[in-house]
N, C-alpha and C positions, 0 to 999 in steps of 0.2 A: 848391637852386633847385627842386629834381622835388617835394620836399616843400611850398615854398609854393604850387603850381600845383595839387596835391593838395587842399591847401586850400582855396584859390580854388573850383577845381572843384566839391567836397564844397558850400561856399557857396551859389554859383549853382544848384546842381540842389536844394537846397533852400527858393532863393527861385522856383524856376520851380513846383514841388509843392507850393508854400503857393498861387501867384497859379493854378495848375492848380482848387487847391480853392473857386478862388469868391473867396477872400479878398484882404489884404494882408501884404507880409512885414511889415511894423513892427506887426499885429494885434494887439492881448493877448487873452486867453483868462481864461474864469474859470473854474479849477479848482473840482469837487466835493468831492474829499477823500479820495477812496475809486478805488485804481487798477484798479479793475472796473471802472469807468464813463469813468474820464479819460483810460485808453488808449484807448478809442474814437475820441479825438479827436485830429486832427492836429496841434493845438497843445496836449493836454495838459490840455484842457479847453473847455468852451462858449465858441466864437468871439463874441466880442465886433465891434459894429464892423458888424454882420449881420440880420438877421430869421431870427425863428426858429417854426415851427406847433406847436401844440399843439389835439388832439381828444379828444375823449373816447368812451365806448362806451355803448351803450344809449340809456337816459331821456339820458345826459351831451350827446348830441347837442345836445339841445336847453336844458338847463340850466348845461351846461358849468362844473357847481360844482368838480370834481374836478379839470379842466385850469386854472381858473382859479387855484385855489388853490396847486396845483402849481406853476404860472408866475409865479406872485407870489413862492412861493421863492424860486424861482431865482434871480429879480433882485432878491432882496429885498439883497444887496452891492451891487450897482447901484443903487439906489434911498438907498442911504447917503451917495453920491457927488455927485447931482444931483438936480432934480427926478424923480416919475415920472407921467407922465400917460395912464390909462386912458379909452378912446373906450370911448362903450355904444352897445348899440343899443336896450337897457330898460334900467331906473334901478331897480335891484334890484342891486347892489355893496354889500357890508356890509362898509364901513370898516373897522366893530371888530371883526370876525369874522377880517379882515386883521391885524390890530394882535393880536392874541389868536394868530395861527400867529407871530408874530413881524417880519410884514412893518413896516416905519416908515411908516405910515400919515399920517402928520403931513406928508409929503413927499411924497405923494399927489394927484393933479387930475384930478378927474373931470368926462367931457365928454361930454354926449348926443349924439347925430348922429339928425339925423332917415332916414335912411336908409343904404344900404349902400355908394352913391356920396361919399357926403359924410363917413363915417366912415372912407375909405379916403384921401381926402382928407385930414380932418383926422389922421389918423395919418403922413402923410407930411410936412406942414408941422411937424407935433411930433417927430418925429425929425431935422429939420434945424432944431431952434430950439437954441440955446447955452444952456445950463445943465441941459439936458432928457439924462438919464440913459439911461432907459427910457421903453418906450413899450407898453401893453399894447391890443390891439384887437381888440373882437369882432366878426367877421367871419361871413357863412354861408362865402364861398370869395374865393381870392386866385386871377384869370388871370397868366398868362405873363407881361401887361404889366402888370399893376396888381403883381406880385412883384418886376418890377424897376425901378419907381418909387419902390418902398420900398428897393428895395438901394440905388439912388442916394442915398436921403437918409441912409440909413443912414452911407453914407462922407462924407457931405458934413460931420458933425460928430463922428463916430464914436458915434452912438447905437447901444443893439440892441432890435431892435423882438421879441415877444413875438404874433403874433399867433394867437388865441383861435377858434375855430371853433364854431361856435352858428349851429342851426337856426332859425327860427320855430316856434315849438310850432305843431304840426300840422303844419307845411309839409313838400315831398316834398324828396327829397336835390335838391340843386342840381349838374347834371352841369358841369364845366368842363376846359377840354384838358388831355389829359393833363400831367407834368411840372408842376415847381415850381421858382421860382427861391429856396425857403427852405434856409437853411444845413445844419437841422435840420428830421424833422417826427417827432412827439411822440404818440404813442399814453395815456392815461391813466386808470385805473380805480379806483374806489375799492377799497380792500380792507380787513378784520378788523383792530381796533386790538388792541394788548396791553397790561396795565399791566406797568411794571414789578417788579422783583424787591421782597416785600411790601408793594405797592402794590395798592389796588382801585377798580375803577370802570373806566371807559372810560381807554385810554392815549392815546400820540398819534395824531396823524390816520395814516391809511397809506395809500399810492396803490400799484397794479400799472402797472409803469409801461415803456414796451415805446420803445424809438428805432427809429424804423422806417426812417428813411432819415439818415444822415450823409456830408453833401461830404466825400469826402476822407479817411473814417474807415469805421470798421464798427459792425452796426447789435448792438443787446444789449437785454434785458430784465432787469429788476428790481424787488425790492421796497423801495419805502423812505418814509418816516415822518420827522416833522418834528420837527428836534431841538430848537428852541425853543419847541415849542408851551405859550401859555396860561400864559407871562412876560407877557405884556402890555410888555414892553420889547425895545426892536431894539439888542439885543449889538453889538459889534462883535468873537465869537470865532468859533469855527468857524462853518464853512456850516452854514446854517437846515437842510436836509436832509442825511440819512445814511442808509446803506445797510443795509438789515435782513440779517442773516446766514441763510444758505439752512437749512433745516430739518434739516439734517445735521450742523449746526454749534454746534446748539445742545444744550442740556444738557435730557435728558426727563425725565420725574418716570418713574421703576421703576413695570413694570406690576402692575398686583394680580392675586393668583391667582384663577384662575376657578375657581369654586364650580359642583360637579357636583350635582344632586339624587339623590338615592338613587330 
C-alpha cells in the first residue's frame, strides 16, 4: 500500500512542477537531440503548447536574419505537422532561402501586418486557428499582457508561437515592463561556418546561440549549425539543427615548427 501512495505522491508533485512551470501535464516537448541542450528543459525538450522569444545581437536587432533563421529551425518539425504561418512587419522573408536551410516552405503563409498592434493580433488569432502548427512573429516587444494573450491562444489549440524581435532600422530600443510571460527567451548570433572533412567553400550556416532565460529549467549557451542545410528538401530524420562540439573536442591539424632566422 506505502508503495502505491509513493507513487501516487512521486505523480502529483510532478504534475504540480510541470503546471509550476507555466505549462501543462499532458504538454509534449520537442526534443533537440543533443543532452547538452535538452536537460535544460523540464520536459526533455522545447515546450510545445507555449510561445517562445528569440533576439538577436548587434545590426540582428534590427534585421533579425540570424534569430529568424534559427527559429525557423526549430519549428521547422512543427511545421511538418500543420500549417506554419509567419506575421511580418516588412515583406523581405526569403521563402527559398527558408526551403534552402531545410525549413518546409511549401507549408508556409505569410502575413503583413501593417503595424505592431495588429501583427500581435494577427498572431494570436493564428495560434488558435485548427490546423495551424506554428506560428512565427515579428515583433519590436511583447508586454505582460499582450505575452499572455498569446499563452492563452497558445493552449486554446496547442499551437507554439515563435515570436521574433526586430527593431525598426533606425528606431531607439523600445523600453517595456520588466518580465515575460515567454516559456523560453533566445539570444542569437551569427557565427564562422566550417566546411566539412575534404569539403571546400563555405559550410553550414552556424549561430552562437545563448537560452537566456528557461521556466522551469536552466539557462546554457552554444554553438550549433544546421544539419540540413542547402537539401533543398524537408527530411523527416533528425532535427534540422545540431550541436557543434566545443574546441577541445575536436581534432587539430599538428602545429608547424617555428622557423628562427639566423
Amino acid at each position: 500500500m506505502s508503495g502505491f501512495r509513493d507513487d501516487r505522491l512521486a505523480a502529483l508533485k510532478a504534475k504540480i512542477a510541470t503546471l509550476e512551470a507555466g505549462g501543462r501535464a499532458d504538454s509534449e516537448s520537442l526534443p533537440f537531440g543533443a543532452p547538452q541542450i535538452d536537460d535544460c528543459f523540464l520536459g526533455g525538450g522545447l515546450a510545445l503548447g507555449q510561445w517562445h522569444e528569440f533576439t538577436g545581437a548587434g545590426m540582428e536587432v534590427e534585421t533579425a536574419a540570424s534569430p529568424a533563421a534559427f527559429a525557423a529551425l526549430v519549428a521547422a518539425p512543427l511545421a511538418r505537422r500543420g500549417e506554419a504561418v509567419w506575421v511580418l512587419r516588412r515583406d523581405d522573408l526569403f521563402a527559398p532561402g527558408l526551403a534552402g536551410l531545410g525549413f518546409p516552405a511549401e507549408r508556409l503563409i505569410q502575413v503583413c501586418a501593417r503595424d505592431e498592434a495588429e501583427a500581435l493580433a494577427i498572431t494570436e488569432d493564428a495560434l488558435a486557428t485548427i490546423g495551424v502548427a506554428a506560428v512565427f512573429a515579428e515583433v519590436e516587444a511583447v508586454d505582460l499582457t499582450a505575452g499572455r494573450r498569446l499563452q492563452l491562444a497558445c493552449e486554446k489549440r496547442g499551437s507554439t508561437g515563435f515570436v521574433i524581435r526586430r527593431r525598426p532600422y533606425g528606431g531607439q530600443e523600445r523600453k517595456t515592463a520588466s518580465g515575460s510571460a515567454a516559456a523560453t527567451r533566445w539570444k542569437i548570433a551569427p557565427a564562422a561556418s566550417e566546411p566539412g572533412p575534404g569539403e571546400f567553400g563555405l559550410g553550414p550556416p552556424r549561430w552562437r546561440v545563448e537560452l537566456e532565460r528557461c521556466r522551469g529549467g536552466r539557462t546554457g549557451a552554444w554553438l550549433m549549425e544546421a544539419q540540413t542545410a542547402f537539401t533543398w528538401e524537408a527530411g523527416h530524420g533528425p532535427h534540422p539543427l545540431r550541436l557543434v562540439p566545443e574546441l577541445g573536442d575536436r581534432q587539430l591539424a599538428p602545429a608547424e615548427p617555428i622557423r628562427l632566422s639566423a
